[in-house]
N, CA, C and O atoms as a Tinker XYZ file with bonds, in Angstrom:
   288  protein
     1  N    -44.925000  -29.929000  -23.727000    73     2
     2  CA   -44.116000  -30.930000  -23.069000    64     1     3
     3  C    -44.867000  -31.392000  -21.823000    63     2     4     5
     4  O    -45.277000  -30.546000  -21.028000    81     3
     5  N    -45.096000  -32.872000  -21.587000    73     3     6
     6  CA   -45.697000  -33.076000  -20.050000    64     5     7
     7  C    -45.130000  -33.219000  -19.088000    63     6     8     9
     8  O    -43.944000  -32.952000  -19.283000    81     7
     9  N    -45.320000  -33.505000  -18.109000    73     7    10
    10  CA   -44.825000  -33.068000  -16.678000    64     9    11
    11  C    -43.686000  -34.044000  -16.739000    63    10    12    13
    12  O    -42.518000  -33.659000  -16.684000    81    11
    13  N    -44.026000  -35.319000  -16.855000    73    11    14
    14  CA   -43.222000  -36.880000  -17.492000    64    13    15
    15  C    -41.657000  -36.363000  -18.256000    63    14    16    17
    16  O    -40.485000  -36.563000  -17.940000    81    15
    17  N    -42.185000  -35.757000  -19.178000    73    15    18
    18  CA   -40.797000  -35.211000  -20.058000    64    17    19
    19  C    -39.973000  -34.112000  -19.290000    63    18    20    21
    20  O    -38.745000  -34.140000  -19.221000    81    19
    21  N    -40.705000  -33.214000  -18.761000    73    19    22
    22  CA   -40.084000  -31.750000  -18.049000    64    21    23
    23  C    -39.066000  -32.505000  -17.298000    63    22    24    25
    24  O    -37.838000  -32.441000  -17.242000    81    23
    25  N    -40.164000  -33.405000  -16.613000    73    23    26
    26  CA   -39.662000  -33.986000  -15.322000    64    25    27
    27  C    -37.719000  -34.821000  -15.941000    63    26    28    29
    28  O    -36.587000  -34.521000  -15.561000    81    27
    29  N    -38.137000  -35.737000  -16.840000    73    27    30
    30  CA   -36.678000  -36.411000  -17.711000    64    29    31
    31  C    -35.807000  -35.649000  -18.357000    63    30    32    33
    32  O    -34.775000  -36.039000  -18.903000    81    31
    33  N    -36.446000  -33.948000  -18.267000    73    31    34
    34  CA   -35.474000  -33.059000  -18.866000    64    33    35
    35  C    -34.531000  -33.046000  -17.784000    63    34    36    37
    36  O    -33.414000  -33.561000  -17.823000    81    35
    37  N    -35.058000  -32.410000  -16.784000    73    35    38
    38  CA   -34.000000  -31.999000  -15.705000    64    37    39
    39  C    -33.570000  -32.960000  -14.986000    63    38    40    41
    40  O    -32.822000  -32.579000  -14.086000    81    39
    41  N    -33.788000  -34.265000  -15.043000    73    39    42
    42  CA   -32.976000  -35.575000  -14.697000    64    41    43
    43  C    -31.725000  -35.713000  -15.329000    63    42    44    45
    44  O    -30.601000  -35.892000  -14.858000    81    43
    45  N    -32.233000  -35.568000  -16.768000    73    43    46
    46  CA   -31.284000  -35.363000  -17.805000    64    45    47
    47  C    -29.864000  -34.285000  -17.097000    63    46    48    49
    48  O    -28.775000  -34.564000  -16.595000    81    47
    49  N    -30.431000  -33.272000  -17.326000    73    47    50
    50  CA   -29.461000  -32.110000  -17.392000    64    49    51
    51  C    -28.450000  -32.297000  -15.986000    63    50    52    53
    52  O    -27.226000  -32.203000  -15.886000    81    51
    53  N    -29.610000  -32.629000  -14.856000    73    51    54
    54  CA   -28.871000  -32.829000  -13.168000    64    53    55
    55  C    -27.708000  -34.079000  -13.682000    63    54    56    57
    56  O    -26.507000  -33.861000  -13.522000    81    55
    57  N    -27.990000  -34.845000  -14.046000    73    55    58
    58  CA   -27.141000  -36.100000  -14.273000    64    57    59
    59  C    -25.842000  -35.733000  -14.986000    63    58    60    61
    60  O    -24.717000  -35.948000  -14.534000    81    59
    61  N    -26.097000  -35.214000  -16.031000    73    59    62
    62  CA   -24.837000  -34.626000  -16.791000    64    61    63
    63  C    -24.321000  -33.446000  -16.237000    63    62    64    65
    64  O    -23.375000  -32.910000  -16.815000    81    63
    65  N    -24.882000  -32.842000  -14.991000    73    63    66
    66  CA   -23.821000  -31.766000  -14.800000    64    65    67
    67  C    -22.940000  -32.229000  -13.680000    63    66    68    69
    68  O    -22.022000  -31.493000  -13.319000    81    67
    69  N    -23.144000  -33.414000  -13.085000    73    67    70
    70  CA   -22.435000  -33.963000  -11.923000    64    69    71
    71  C    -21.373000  -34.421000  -12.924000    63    70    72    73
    72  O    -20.213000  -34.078000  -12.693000    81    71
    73  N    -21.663000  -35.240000  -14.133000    73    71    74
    74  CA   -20.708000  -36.023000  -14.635000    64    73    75
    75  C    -19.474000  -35.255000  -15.515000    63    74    76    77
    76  O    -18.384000  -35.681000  -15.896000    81    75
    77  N    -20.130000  -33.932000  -15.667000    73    75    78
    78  CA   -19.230000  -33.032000  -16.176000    64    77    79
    79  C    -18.264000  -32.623000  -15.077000    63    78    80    81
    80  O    -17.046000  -32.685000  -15.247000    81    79
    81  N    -18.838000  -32.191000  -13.916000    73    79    82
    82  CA   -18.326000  -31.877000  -13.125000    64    81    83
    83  C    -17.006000  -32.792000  -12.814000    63    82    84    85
    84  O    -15.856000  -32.353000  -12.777000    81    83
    85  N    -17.386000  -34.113000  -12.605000    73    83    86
    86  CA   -16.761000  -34.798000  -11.649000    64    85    87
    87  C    -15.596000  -35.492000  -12.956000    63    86    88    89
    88  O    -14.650000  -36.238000  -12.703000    81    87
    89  N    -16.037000  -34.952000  -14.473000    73    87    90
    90  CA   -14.529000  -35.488000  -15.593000    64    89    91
    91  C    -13.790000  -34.044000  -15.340000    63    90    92    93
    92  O    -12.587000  -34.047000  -15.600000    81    91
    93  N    -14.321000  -32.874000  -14.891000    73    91    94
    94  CA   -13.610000  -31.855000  -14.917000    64    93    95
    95  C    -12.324000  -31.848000  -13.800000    63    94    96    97
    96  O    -11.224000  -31.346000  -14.030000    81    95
    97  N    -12.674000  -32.445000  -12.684000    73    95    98
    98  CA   -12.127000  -32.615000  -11.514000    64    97    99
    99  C    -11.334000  -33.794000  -11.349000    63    98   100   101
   100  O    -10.712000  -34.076000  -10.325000    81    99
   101  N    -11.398000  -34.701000  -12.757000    73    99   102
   102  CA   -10.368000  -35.930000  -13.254000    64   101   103
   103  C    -10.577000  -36.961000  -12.163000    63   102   104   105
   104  O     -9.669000  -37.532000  -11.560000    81   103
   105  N    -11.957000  -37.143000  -11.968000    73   103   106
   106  CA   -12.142000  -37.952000  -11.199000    64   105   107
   107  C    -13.191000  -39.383000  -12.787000    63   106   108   109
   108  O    -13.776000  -40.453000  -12.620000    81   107
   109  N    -12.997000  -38.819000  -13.658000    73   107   110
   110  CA   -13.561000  -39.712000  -14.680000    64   109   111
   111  C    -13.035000  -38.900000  -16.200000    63   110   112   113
   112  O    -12.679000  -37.736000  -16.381000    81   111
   113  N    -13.158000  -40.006000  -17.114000    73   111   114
   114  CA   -12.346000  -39.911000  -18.432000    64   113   115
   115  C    -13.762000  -39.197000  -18.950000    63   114   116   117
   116  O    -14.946000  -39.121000  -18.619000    81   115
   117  N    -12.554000  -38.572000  -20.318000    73   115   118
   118  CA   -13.541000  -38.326000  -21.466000    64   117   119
   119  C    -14.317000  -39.439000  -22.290000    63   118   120   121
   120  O    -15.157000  -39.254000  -23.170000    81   119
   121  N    -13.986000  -40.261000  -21.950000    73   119   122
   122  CA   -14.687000  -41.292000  -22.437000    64   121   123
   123  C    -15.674000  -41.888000  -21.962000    63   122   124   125
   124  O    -16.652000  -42.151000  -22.662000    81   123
   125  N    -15.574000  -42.274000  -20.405000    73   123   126
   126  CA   -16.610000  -41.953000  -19.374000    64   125   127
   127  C    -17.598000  -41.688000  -19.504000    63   126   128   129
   128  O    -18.703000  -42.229000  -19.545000    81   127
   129  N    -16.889000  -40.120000  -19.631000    73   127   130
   130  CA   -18.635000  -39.293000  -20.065000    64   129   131
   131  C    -19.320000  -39.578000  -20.762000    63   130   132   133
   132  O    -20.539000  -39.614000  -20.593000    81   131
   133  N    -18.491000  -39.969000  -22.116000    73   131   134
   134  CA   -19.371000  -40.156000  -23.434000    64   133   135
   135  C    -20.605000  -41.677000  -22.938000    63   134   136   137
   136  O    -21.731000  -41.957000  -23.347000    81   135
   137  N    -19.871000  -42.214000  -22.111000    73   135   138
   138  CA   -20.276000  -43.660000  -22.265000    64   137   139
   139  C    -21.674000  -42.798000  -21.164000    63   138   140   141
   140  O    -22.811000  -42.950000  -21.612000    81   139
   141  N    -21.591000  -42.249000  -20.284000    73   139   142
   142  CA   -22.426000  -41.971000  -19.356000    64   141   143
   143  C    -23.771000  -40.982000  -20.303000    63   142   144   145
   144  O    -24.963000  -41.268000  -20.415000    81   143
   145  N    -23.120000  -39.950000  -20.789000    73   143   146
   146  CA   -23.979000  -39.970000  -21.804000    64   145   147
   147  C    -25.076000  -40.597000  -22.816000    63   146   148   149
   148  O    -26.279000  -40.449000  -23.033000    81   147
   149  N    -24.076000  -41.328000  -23.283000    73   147   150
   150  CA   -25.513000  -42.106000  -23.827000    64   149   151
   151  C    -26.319000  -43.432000  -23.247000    63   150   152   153
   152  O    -27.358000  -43.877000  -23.733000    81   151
   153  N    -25.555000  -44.007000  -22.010000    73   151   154
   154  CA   -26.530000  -44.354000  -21.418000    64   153   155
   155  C    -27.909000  -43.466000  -20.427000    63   154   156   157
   156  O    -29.081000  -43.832000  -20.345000    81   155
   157  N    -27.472000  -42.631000  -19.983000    73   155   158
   158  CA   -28.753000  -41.257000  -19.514000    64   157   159
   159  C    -29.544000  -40.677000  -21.024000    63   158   160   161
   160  O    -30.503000  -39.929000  -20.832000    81   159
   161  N    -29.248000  -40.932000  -22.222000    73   159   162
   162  CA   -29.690000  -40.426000  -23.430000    64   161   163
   163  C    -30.908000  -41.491000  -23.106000    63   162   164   165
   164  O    -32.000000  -41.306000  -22.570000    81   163
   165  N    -30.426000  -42.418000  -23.524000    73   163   166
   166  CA   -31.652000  -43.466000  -23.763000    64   165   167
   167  C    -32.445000  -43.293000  -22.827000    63   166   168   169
   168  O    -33.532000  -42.781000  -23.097000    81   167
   169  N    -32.116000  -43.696000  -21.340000    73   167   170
   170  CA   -33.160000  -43.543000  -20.359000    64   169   171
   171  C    -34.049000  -42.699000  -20.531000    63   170   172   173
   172  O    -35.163000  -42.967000  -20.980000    81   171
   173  N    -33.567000  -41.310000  -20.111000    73   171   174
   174  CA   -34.657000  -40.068000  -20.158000    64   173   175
   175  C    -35.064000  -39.585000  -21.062000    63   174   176   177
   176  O    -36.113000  -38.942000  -21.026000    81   175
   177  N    -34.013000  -39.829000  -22.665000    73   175   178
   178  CA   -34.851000  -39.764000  -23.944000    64   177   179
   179  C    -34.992000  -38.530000  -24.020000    63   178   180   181
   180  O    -35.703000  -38.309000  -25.000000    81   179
   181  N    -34.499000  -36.936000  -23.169000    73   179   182
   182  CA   -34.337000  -35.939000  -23.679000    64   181   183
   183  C    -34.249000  -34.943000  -24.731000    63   182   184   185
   184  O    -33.167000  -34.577000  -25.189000    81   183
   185  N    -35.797000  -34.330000  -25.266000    73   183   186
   186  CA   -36.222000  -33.776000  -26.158000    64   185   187
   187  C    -35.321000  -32.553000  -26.496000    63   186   188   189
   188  O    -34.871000  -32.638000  -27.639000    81   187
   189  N    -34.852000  -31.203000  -25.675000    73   187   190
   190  CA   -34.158000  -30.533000  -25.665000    64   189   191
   191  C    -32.690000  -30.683000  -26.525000    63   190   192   193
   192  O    -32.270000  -30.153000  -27.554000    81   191
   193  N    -32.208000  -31.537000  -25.703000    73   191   194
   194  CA   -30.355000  -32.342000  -25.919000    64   193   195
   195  C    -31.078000  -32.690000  -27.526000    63   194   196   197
   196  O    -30.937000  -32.105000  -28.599000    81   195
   197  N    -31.857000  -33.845000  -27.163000    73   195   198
   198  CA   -32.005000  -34.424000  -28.898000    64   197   199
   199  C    -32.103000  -33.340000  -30.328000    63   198   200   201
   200  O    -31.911000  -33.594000  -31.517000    81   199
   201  N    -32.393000  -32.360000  -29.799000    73   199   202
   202  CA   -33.087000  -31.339000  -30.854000    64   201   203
   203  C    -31.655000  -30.210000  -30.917000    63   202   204   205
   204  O    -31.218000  -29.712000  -31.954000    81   203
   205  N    -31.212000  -30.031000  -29.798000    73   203   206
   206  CA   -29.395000  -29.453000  -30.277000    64   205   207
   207  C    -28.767000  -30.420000  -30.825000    63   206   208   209
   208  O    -27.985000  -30.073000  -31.710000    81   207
   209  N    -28.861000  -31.904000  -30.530000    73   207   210
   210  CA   -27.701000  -32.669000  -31.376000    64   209   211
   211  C    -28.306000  -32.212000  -32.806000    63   210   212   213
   212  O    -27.679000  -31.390000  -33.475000    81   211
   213  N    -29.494000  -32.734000  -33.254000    73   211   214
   214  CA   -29.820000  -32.438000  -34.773000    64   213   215
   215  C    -28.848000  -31.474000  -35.326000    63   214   216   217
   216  O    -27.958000  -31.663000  -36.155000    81   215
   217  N    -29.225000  -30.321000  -34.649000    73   215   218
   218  CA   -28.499000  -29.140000  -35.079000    64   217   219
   219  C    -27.452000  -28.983000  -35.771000    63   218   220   221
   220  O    -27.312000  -28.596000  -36.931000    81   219
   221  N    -26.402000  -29.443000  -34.663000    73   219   222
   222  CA   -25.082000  -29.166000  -33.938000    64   221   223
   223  C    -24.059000  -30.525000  -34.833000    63   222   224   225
   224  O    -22.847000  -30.517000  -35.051000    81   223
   225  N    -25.130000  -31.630000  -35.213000    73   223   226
   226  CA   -24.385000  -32.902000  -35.740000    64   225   227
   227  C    -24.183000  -33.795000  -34.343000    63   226   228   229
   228  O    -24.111000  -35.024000  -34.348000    81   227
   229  N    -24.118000  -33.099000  -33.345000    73   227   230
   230  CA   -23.409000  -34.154000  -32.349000    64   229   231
   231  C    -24.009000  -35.514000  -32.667000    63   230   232   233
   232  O    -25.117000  -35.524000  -33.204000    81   231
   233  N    -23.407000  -36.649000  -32.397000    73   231   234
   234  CA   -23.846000  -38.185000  -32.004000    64   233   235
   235  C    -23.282000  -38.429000  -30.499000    63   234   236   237
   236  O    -22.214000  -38.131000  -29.965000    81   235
   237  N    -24.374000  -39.052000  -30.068000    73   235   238
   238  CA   -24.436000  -39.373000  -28.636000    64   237   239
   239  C    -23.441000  -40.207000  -28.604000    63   238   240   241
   240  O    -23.039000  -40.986000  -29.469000    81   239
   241  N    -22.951000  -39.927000  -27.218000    73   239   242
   242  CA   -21.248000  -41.050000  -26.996000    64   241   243
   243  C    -19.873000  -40.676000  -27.368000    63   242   244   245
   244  O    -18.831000  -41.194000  -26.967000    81   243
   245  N    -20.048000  -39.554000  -28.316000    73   243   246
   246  CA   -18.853000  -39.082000  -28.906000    64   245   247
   247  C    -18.457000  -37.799000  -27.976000    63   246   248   249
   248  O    -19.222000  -37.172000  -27.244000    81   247
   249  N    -16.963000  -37.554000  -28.210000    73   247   250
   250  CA   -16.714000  -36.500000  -27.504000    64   249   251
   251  C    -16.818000  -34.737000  -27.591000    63   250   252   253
   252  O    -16.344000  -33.670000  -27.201000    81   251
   253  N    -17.867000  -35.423000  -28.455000    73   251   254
   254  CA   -18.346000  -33.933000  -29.024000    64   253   255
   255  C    -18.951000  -32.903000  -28.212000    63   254   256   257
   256  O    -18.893000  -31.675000  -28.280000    81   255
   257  N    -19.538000  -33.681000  -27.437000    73   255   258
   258  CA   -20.459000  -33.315000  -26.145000    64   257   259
   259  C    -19.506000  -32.749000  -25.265000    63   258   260   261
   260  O    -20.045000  -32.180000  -24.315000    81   259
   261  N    -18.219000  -32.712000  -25.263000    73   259   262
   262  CA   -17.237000  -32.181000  -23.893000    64   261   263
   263  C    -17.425000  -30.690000  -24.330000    63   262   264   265
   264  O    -17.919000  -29.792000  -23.646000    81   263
   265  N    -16.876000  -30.594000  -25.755000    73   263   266
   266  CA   -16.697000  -28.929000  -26.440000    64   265   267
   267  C    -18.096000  -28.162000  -26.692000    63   266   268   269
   268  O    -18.207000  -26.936000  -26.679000    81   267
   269  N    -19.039000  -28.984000  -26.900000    73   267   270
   270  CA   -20.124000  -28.325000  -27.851000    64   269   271
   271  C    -21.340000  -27.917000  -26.382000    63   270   272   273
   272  O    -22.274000  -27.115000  -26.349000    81   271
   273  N    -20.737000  -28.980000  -25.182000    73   271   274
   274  CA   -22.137000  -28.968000  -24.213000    64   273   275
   275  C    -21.649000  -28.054000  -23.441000    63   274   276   277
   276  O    -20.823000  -28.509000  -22.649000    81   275
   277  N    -21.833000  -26.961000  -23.362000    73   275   278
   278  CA   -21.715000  -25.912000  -22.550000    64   277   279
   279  C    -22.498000  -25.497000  -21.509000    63   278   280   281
   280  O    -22.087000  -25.112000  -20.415000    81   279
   281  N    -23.962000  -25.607000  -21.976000    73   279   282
   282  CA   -24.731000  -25.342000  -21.129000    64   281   283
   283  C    -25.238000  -26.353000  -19.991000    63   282   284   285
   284  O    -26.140000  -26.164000  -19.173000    81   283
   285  N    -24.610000  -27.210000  -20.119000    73   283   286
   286  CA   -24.749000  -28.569000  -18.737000    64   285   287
   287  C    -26.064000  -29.433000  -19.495000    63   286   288
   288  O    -26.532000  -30.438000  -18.960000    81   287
């Protein structure tokens, strides 16, 4: 992985744990998220996330990501 990607991993992950945070604290919808989600998907293009959705089935945007994303 290069520094470029490492670097869009943890952009990635920082971004979604505020936004988790801040639907947890009902300061934003579940839907929100989803939408916030896959706009930060595209941007940083996150190799990690991409390679659990495979897995897991998730599709980006859906609220699958509230139950399944545990690890921020």
């Amino acid at each position: 992985m290069s520094e470029e990607q490492f670097r869009n991993e943890k952009m990635y992950h920082a971004t979604m744990n505020i936004a988790k945070s801040l639907m947890e604290q009902g300061a934003m919808t579940a839907e929100e998220y989803g939408q916030i989600d896959t706009i930060f998907r595209k941007k940083y293009r996150p190799i990690l996330v991409s390679l659990r959705t495979e897995i897991s089935g998730y599709k980006a945007g859906s609220m699958a990501s509230c139950d399944t994303d545990k690890e921020g």
